[in-house]
C-alpha positions in Angstrom: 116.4 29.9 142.3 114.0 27.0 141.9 114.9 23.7 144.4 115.4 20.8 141.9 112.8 18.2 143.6 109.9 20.6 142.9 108.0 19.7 140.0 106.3 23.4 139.3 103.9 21.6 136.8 100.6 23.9 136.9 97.2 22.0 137.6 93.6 23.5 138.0 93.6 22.6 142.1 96.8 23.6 143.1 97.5 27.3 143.7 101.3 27.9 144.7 102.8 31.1 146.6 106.6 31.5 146.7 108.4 33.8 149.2 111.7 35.3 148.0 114.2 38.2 150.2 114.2 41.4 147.8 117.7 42.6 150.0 119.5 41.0 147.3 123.7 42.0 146.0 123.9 44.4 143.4 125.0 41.6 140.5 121.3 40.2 141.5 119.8 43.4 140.8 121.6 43.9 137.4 120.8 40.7 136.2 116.8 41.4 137.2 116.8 44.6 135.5 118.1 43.5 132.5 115.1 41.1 132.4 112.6 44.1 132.5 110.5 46.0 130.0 111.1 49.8 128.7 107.9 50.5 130.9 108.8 48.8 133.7 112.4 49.9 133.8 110.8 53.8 133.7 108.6 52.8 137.1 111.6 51.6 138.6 113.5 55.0 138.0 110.4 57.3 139.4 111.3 55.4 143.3 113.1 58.4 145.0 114.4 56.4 147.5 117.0 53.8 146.2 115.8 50.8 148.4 112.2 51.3 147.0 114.0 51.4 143.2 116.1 48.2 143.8 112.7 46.4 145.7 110.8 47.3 142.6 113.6 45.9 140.4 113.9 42.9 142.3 109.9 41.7 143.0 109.6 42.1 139.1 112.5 40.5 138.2 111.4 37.4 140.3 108.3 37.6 138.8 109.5 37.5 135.8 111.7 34.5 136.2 108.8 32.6 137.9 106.6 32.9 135.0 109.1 32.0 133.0 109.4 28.5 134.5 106.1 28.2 134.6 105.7 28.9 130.8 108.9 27.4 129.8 110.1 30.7 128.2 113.0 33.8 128.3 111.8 35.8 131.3 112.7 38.7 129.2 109.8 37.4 126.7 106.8 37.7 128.7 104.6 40.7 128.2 102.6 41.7 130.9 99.0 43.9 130.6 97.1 45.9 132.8 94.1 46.3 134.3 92.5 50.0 135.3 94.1 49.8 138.7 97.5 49.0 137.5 97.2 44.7 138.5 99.2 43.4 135.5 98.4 40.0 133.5 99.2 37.7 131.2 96.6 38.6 128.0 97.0 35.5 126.2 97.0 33.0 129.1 94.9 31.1 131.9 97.3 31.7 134.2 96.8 34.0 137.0 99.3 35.6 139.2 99.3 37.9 142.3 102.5 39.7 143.9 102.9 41.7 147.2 106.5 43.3 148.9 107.1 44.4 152.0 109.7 45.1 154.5 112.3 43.4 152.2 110.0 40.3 151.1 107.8 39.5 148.4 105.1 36.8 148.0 104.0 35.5 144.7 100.7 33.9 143.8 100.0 31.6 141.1 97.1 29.9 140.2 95.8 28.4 136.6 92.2 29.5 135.7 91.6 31.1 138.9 92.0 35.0 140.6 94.1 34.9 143.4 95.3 38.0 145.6 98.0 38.3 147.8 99.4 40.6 150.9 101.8 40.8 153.1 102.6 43.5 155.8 105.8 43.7 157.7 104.2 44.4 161.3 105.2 48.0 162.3 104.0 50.8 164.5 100.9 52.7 163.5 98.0 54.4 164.5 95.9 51.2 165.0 92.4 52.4 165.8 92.3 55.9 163.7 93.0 53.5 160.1 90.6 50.8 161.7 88.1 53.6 162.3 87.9 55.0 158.9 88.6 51.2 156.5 87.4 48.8 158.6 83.6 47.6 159.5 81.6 48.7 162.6 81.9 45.3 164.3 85.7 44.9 163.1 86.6 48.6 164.7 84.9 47.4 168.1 86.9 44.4 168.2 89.8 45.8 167.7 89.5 48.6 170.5 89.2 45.2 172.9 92.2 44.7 172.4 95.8 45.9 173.9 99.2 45.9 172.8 100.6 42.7 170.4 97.2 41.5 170.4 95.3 44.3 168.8 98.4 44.8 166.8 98.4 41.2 165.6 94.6 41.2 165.0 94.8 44.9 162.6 97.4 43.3 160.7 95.3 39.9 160.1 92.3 41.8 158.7 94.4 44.6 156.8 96.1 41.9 154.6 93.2 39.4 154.1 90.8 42.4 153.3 93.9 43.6 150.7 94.4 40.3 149.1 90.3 40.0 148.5 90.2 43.0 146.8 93.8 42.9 144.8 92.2 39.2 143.2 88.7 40.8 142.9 90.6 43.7 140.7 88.6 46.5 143.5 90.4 49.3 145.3 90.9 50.3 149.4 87.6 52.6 148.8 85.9 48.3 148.9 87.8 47.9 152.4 84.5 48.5 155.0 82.3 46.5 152.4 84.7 42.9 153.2 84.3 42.1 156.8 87.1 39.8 157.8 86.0 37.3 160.7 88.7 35.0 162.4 87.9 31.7 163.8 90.7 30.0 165.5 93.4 30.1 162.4 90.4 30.2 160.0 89.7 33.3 158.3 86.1 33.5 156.8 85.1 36.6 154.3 81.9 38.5 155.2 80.2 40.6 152.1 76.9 42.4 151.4 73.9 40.0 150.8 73.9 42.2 147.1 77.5 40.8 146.3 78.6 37.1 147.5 81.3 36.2 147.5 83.1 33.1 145.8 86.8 33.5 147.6 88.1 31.5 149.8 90.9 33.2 152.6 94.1 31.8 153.8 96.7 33.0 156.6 99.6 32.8 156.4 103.1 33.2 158.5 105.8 33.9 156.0 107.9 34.4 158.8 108.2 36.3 162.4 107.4 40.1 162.1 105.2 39.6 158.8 101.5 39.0 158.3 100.1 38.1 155.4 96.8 36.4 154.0 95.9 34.7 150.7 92.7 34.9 148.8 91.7 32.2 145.9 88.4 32.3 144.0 86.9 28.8 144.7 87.4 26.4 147.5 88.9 23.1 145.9 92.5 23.8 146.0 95.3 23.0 147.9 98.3 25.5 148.7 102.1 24.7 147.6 104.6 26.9 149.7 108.1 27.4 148.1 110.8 29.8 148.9 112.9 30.9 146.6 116.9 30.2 146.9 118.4 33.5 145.6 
């Protein structure tokens, strides 16, 4: 899973994210759910839909094996906690951690002694200007509806995943969406809150690959970004 000539050594400036295909063979999927907890295991059978199930299976299972070369354990040893909103953690470490799936791929964020919050979004068809309407900001909505066809497409998916990844390292739900104004400079993306609550993120884009946006947010601004796919 892990290339040999990466040295996944965790240091307070470096914040990695790792892409991995969830579409994996069924001997993949039975070795990840064997590395699961009771709890998790009983999420994973709630899916209805068997692709959701095996996804589910697979995102934790690589999550699982990723922490577990980053703490130099059994993957089948680590013990995840959870916060009100579900986002689980590692109680008796540093380390912080950040997952999202979609469309058959998962991105993984891992930082030591900082939040971090990822998204991704496998660009699809959908009512574009009714969701931007109702979650995003006045000035984001009229942007939008400039527009037309990739563009606007392109653009909605851009603020949806970077407003998502704020608020999934901040811990806050979508009811926070219209309160984090997403402004895009070039390739930049820059974070707009209320004067009351300031923010101390930092945004990245990212292209994990054609059809897919995704953003990352990291609390701070020295660090550098280490991107790794995994070889499954």
């Amino acid at each position: 899973m892990f290339p040999n000539y990466i040295d996944i050594q965790l240091d307070a400036n470096t914040v990695w994210v790792w892409q991995a295909n969830l579409n994996l063979p069924e001997s993949s999927i039975a070795a990840f759910w064997d590395s699961l907890a009771d709890d998790e295991r009983q999420r994973a059978d709630r899916f209805r839909r068997e692709i959701d199930r095996t996804s589910f299976i697979a995102a934790r299972g690589i999550l699982r094996a990723l922490l577990g070369q980053y703490l130099q354990c059994d993957s089948r040893e680590i013990q995840f906690s959870y916060r009100d909103r579900g986002k689980p953690f590692l109680a008796d470490s540093s380390w912080q951690f950040n997952l999202s799936h979609s469309g058959g791929l998962a991105l993984y964020a891992i930082a030591a002694n900082r939040a971090v919050g990822i998204d991704i979004e496998a660009i699809r068809d959908i009512e574009i200007e009714q969701l931007a309407k109702r979650f995003f900001s006045d000035r984001e909505y009229r942007k939008l509806c400039q527009l037309k066809g990739e563009r606007q497409t392109e653009a909605f998916f851009t603020y949806w995943t970077a407003k998502e990844a704020y608020l999934k390292a901040t811990g806050e739900g979508l009811m926070g969406l219209q309160q984090v104004e997403i402004l895009e400079e070039e390739d930049n993306l820059l974070l707009q809150l209320p004067l009351e609550n300031p923010s101390q993120f930092s945004l990245k884009k990212l292209s994990p690959r054609p059809g897919y946006a995704a953003a990352l947010a990291v609390e701070g601004n020295d660090w550098t970004l280490k991107c790794v796919t995994c070889n499954l």
